[in-house]
N, C-alpha and C positions, 0 to 999 in steps of 0.2 A: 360174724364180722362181715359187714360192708359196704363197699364204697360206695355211695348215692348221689344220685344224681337232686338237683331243685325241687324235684316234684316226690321224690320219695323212692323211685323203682332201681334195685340193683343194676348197678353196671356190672360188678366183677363181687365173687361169693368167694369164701375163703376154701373153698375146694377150687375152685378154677385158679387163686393166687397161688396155690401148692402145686395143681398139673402146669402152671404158667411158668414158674420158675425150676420145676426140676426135681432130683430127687434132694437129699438134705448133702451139704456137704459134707464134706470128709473133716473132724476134727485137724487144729491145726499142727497137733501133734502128730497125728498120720502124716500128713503132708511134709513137714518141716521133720527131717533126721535130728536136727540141735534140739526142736522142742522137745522133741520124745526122749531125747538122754536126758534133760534138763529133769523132765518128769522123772525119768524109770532111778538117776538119781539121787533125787527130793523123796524117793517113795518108801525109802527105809527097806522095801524087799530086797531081800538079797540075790534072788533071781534078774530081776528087773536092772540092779545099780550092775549085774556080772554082763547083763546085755549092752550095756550101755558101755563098755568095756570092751570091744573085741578085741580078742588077741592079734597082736600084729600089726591095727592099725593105730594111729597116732589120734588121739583124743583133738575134737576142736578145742582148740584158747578159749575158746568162750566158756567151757566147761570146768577149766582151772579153778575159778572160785568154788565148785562144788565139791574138784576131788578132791582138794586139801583137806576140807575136813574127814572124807574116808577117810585118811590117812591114822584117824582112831580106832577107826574100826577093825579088829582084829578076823570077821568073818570075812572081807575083802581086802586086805592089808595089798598081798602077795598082787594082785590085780592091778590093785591101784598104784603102788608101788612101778610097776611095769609100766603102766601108761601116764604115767607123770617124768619118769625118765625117759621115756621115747621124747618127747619135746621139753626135757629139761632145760638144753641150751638157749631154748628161745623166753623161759621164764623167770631165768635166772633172778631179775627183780621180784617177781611174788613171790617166788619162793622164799628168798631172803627175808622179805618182808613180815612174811607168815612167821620165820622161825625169830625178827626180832623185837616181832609185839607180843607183849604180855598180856594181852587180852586174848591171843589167841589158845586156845587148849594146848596144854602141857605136852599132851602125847602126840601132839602133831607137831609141836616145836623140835619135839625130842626126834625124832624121823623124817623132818624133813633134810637133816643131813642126807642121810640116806641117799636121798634121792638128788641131790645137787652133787655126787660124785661122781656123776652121767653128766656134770657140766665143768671139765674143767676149765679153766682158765681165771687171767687177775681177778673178775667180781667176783668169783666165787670162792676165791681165796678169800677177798674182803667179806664177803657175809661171813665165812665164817671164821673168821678171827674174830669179828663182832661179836660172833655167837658167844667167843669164850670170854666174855663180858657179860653174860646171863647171871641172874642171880640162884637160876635150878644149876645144881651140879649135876644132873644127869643131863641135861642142854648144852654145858661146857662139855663134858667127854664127848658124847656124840659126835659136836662139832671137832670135838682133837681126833677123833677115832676118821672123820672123814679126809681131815686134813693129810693124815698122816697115809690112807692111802690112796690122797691123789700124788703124794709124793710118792708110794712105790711105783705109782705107775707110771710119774715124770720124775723121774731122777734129776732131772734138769732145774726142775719148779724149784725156788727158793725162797724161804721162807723164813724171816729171822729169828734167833731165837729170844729175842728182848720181845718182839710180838707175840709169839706164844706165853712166855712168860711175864710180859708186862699186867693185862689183867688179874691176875693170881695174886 
């Protein structure tokens, strides 16, 4: 490969456009921290989705679409679980979302209570009184089982009992 000049004589050869520009860069996943979760959690290992996971720090937003569906996966449950309730509060609608489409996987509708009892307040009372509007009965408990302890842990929260029992 190269660039010519009218009369036919190389200006520049494809080894001097390689020493001209440098060595290769750095994929954009090296560079970019989100791409590389994006990857190491697309990538099915289970190494890889537990790095993209550390403990203790708060997962970016942008990652939420992916960890939901771990949320089937039984070899990182306990992980992802952890890092979807450190910014529970602020996804309060996905999550909701996730647990009341029926397109989404059974097992992650079923657990994503779980994880919105790291959110409480009114929406998340409302998702999940929706919840118990599901047509899986194991999606109804889940959501009463969370219900029921965000009331132990707000005594105060109230919650009626025509709501709970309306759907039924």
């Amino acid at each position: 490969f190269f660039f010519t000049r009218t009369g036919g004589e190389s200006i520049l050869g494809l080894s001097e456009i390689t020493h001209a520009t440098g060595p290769p860069t750095r994929r954009r996943e090296d560079a970019d921290p989100v791409a590389r979760a994006i990857s190491d959690l697309r990538s099915g290992d289970r190494a890889r989705v537990l790095r993209a996971l550390p403990s203790g720090k708060d997962p970016d937003l942008a990652l939420v679409p992916l960890l939901l569906p771990l949320l089937a996966n039984d070899a990182v449950l306990g992980e992802t679980l952890r890092a979807l309730r450190r910014v529970a509060p602020r996804i309060v609608g996905q999550l909701t979302d996730a647990l009341l489409d029926p397109g989404v996987d059974v097992v992650v509708r079923r657990r994503v209570p779980r994880v919105l009892v790291a959110a409480p307040g009114p929406r998340t009372v409302e998702g999940l009184l929706r919840g118990l509007e599901d047509g899986r009965f194991d999606v109804r408990a889940r959501c009463a089982l969370a219900l029921l302890r965000l009331r132990e842990r707000d005594p105060g929260m109230t919650v009626s009992r025509e709501a709970v029992f309306a759907p039924a």
